[in-house]
Residue frames as qw, qx, qy, qz and C-alpha x, y, z in Angstrom:
[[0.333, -0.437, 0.814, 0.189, -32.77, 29.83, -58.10],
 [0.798, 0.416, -0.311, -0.306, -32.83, 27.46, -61.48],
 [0.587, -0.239, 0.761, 0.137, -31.36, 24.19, -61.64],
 [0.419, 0.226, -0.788, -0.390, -31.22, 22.06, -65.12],
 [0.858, 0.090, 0.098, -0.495, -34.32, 19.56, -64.92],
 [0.654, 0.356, -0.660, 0.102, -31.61, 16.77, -66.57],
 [0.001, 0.534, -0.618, 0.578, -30.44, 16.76, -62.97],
 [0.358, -0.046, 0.785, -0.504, -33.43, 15.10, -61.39],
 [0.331, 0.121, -0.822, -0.447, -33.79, 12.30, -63.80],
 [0.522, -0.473, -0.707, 0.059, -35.76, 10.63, -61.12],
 [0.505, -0.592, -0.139, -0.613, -38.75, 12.44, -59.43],
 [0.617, 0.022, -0.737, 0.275, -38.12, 11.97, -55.98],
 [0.392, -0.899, -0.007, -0.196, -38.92, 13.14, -52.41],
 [0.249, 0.684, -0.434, 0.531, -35.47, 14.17, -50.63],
 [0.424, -0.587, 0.414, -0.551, -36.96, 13.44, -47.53],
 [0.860, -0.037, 0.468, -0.200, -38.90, 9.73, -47.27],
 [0.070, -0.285, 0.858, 0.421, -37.19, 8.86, -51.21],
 [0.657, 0.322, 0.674, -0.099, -40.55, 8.06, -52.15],
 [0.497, 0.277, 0.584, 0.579, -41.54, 8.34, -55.95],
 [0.337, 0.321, -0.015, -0.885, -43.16, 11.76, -57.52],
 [0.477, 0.398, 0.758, -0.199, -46.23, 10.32, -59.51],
 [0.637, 0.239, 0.590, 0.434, -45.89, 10.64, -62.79],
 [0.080, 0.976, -0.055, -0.193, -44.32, 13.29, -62.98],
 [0.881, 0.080, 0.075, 0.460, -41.21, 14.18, -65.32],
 [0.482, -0.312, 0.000, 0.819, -37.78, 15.81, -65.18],
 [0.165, 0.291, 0.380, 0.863, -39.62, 18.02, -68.27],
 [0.376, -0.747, -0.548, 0.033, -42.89, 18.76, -65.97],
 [0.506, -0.756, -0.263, 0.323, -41.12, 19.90, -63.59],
 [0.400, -0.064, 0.218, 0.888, -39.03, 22.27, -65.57],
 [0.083, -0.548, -0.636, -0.537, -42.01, 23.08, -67.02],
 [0.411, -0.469, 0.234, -0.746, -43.31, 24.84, -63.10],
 [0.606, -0.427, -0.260, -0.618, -45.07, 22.12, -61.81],
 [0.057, -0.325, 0.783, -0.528, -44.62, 20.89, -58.39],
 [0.594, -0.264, -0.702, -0.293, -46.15, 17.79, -56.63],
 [0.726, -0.507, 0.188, -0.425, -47.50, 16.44, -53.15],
 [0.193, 0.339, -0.890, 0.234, -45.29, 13.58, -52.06],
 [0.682, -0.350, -0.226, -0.601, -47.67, 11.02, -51.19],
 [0.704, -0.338, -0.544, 0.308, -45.95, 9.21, -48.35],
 [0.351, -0.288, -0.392, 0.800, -44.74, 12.70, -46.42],
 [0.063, 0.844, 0.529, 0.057, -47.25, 15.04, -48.23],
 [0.198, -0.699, 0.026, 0.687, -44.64, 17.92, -48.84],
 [0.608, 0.794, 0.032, -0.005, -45.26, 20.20, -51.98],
 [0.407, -0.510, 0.405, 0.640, -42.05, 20.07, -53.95],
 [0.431, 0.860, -0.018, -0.273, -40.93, 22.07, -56.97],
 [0.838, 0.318, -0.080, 0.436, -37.82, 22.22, -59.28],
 [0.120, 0.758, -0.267, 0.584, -36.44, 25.40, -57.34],
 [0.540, -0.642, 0.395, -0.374, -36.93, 23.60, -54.04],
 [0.956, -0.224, 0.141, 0.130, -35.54, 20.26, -54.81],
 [0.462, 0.691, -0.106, 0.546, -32.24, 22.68, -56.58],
 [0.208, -0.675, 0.387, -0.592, -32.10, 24.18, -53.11],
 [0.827, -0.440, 0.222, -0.270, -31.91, 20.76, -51.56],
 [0.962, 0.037, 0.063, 0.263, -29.45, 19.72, -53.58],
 [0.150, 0.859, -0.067, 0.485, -27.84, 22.69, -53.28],
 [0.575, -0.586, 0.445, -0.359, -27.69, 22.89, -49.27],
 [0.969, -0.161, 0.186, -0.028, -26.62, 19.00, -49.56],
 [0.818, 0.360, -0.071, 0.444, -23.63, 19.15, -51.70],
 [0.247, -0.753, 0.390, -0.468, -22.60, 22.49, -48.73],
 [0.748, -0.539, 0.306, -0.238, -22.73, 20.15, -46.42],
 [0.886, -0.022, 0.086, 0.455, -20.34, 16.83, -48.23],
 [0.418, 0.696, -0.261, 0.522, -17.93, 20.21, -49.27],
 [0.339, -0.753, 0.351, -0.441, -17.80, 21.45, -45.45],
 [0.929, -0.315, 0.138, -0.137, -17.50, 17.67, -44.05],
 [0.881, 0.353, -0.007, 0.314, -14.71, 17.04, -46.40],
 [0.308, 0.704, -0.277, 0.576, -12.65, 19.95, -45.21]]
């Protein structure tokens, strides 16, 4: 899975919402994937795509 880097203008964790450390939307297009440093999960651009992926399932299904 790909996603467009534009998308996640702000580096974020999904989980706690903390920041990504200076890391940008072009990094991470680029491959590279950090450590959240308040929950300490590795995230990429294919795995926050698949979280926002699996999130926008869920407001479609809720809505119906």
């Amino acid at each position: 899975m790909t996603a467009d880097a534009a998308s996640f203008a702000e580096v974020s964790c999904p989980l706690c919402h903390a920041q990504a450390p200076a890391l940008t939307g072009r990094a991470l297009a680029a491959g590279e994937a950090w450590h959240c440093p308040q929950c300490h999960i590795a995230w990429s651009l294919d795995r926050l795509a698949t979280v926002a992926a699996h999130a926008e399932y869920l407001a479609r299904r809720d809505a119906s």
